[in-house]
C-alpha positions in Angstrom: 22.0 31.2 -23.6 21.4 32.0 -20.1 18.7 34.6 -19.0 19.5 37.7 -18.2 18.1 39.9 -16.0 18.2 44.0 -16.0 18.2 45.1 -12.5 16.5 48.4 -11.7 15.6 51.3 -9.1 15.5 54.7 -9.4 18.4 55.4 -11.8 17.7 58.3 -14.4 19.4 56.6 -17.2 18.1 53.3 -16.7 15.0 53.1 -20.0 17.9 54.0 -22.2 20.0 51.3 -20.9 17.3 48.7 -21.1 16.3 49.9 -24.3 19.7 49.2 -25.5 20.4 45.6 -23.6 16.6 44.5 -25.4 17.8 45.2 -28.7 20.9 43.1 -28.9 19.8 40.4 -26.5 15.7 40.1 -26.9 15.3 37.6 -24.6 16.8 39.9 -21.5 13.9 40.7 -18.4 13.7 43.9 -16.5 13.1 43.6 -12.9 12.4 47.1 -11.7 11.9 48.3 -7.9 12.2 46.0 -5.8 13.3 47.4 -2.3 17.2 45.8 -0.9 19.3 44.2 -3.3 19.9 41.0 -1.5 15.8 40.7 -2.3 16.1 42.1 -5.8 18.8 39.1 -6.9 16.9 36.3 -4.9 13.8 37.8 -7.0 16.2 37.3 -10.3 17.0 33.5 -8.9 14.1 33.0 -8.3 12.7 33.5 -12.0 15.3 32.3 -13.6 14.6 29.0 -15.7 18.6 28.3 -16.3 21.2 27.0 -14.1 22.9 29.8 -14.3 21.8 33.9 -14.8 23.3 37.0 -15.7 22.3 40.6 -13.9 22.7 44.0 -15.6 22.5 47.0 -13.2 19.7 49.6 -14.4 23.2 52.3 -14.6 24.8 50.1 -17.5 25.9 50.8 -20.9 26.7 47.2 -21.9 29.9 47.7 -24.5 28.8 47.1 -28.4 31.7 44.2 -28.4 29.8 42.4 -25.8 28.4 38.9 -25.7 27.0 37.2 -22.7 29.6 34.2 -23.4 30.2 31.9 -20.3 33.0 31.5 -19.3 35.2 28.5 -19.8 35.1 26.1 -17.8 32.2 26.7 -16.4 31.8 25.9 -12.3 30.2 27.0 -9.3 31.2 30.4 -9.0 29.8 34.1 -9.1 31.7 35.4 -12.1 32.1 39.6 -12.5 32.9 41.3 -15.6 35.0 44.6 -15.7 33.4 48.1 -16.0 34.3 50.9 -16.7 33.6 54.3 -14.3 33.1 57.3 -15.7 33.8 60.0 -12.9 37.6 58.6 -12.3 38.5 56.1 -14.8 38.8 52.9 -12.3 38.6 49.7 -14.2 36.9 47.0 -12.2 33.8 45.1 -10.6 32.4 48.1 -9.6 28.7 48.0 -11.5 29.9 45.6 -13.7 27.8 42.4 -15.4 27.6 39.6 -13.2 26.7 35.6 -13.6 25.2 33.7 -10.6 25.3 30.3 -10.3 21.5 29.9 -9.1 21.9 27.7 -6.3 22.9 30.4 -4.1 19.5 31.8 -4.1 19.2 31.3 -0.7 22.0 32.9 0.5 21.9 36.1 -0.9 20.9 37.8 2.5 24.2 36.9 4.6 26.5 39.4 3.9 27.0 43.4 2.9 28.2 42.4 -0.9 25.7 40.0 -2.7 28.3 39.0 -5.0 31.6 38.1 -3.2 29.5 37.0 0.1 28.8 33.9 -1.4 30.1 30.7 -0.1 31.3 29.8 -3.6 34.4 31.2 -5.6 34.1 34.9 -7.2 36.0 34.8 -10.6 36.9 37.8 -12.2 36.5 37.7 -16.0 39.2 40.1 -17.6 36.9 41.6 -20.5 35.7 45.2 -20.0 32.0 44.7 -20.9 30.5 47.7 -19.7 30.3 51.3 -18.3 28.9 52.1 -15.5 26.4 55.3 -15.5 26.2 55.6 -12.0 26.7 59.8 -11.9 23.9 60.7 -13.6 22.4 62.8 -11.1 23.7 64.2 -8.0 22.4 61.5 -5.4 22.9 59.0 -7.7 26.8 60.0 -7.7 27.0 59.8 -4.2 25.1 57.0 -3.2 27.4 54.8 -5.6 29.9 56.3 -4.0 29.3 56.1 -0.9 28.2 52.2 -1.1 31.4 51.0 -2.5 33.6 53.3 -0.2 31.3 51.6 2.9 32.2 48.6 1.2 35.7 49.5 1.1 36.6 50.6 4.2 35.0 48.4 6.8 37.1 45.3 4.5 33.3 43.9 4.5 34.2 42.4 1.1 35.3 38.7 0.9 39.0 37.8 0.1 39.5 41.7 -0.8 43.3 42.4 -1.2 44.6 45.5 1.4 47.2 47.0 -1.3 44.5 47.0 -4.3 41.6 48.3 -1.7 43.7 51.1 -0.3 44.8 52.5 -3.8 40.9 51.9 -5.0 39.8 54.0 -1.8 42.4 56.3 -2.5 41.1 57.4 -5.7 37.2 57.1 -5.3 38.5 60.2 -2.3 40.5 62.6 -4.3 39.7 61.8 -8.0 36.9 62.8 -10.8 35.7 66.3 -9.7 35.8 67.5 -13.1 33.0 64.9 -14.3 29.6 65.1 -14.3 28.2 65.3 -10.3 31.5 64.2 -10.1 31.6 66.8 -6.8 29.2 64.4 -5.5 31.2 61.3 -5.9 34.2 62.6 -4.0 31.9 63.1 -1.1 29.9 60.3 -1.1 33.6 58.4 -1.2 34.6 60.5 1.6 31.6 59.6 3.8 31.5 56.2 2.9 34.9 56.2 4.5 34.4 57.3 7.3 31.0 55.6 7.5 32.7 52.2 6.9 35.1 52.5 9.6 32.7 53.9 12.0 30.6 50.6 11.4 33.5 48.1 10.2 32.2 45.8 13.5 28.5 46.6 12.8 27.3 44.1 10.1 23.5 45.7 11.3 24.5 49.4 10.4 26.5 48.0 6.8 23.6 46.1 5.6 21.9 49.7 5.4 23.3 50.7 2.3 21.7 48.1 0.5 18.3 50.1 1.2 18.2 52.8 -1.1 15.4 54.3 0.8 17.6 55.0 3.9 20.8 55.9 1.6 17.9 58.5 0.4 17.0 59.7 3.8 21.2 59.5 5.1 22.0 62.1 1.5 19.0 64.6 2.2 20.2 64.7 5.5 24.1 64.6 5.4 24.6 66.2 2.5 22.0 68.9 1.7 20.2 69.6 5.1 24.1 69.6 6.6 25.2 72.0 3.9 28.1 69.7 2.2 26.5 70.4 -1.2 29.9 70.4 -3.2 30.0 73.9 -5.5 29.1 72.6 -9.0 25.1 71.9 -6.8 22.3 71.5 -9.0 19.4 70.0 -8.1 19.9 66.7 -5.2 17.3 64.3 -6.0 
């Protein structure tokens, strides 16, 4: 077995989620706070003691009928596992479990994406193993979001294909109101957009939503201090 690491911030949900990921898998390590995420994986690397290591993030609900099996054949690759999102129903990377080969360590830094940056192959593996939590609170709705709509529309990630982006895009932007801080999603999508193609030349301004502080900062002031608070408002932090 490869180690696997549980990856975590700030998210609300994230003790019950590592509760459940150290029942069925004992040997699993949380790794909690660490400031950037390029940093947070190198840490995981870093500690790893196995060629190869598996990251949860701190907003997933691994699936009961999951088992950290490697793929086969195995190779040099950064291999991503399907999730599930909650607010409108897309199936894909997004959040999902991930294996790093950890000889990459070092690269983690270069680009906006960690995982498809990577001067190695990213593999998809078919099997939803996941959902991903990431609406559990208002600014935790629109900072996922708003990441993977940056993400998105500035094309920033590697061997992305147009059709399959625009349709994604598409319904991060219009779908999903009617979930939980779902409100919340649509906008962070909607700015994400339009902060993505702002900054699609600007590989400076993308690598700031990988600092959760400033994604902090950019919601208190874009979205509450600007009065864009969506109608179903609660409480933003």
């Amino acid at each position: 077995m490869m180690d696997i690491f549980f990856l975590s911030f700030n998210e609300s949900n994230r003790e019950k989620n590592w509760l459940l990921l150290k029942s069925r898998f004992p040997h699993s390590r949380h790794i909690h706070g660490v400031k950037g995420v390029a940093l947070a994986h190198f840490m995981c690397a870093q500690l790893s003691k196995t060629p190869y290591f598996f990251v949860v993030n701190g907003d997933n609900e691994i699936l009961k009928s999951f088992q950290f099996q490697l793929p086969s054949p195995l190779a040099p690759a950064v291999y991503t596992w399907r999730s599930l999102n909650p607010v409108n129903q897309l199936i894909y990377g997004f959040g999902g479990i991930k294996l790093f080969w950890k000889q990459t360590a070092f690269a983690f830094s270069r680009g906006i994406d960690v995982s498809t940056s990577l001067n190695i192959p990213y593999k998809i593996v078919p099997e939803m193993a996941s959902v991903t939590h990431f609406n559990a609170s208002p600014l935790e709705a629109w900072r996922g979001a708003f990441r993977e709509c940056v993400k998105l529309s500035s094309r920033c990630i590697t061997r992305q294909h147009d059709r399959e982006t625009k349709e994604r895009l598409e319904i991060w932007c219009e779908e999903g109101r009617e979930s939980p801080f779902g409100s919340y999603s649509v906008l962070g999508a909607r700015q994400g957009r339009t902060y993505g193609l702002k900054y699609r030349d600007c590989p400076k301004s993308l690598r700031k939503i990988n600092d959760f502080q400033w994604l902090k900062s950019y919601f208190l002031k874009n979205v509450v201090s600007d009065h864009s608070i969506p109608t179903d408002y609660t409480n933003p932090v």
